[in-house]
N, C-alpha and C positions, 0 to 999 in steps of 0.2 A: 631807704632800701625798699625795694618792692618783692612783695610775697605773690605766688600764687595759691588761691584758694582752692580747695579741689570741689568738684561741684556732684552733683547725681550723676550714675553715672548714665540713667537712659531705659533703667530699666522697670518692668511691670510690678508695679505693689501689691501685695495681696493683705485689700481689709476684709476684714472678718467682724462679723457681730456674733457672739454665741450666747444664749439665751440658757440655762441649765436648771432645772428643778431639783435643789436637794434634795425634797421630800420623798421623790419618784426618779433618780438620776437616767432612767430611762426616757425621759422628756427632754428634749436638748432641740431647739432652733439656733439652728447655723446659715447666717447671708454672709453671701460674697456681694461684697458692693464696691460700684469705683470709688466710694468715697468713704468716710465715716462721718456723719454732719446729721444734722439734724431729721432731714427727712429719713434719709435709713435707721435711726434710730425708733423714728416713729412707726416704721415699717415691723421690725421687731416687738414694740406692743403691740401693734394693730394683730399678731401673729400668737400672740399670749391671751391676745383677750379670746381669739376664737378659739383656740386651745380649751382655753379658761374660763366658759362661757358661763356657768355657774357662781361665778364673782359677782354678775354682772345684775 
């Protein structure tokens, strides 16, 4: 017996990275990115450290 599988249906994903500081919940980095992978991840620190430059 043969099934059909239903597939995507076509349409736009929205990833999201959001970034949040407890300490100060007034600090929040939000990217929209076509992906979620590695490099936008690293875009995210890259975006906390110059926030964050006093860690450093």
């Amino acid at each position: 017996m043969e099934y059909e599988l239903p597939s995507v249906s076509g349409r736009k994903r929205l990833n999201t990275n959001v970034a949040l500081n407890v300490s100060a919940p007034q600090e929040v980095i939000v990217r929209f990115d076509e992906a979620i992978d590695a490099e936008s991840t690293w875009k995210v620190y890259e975006q906390l450290l110059e926030l964050h430059q006093d860690f450093m």
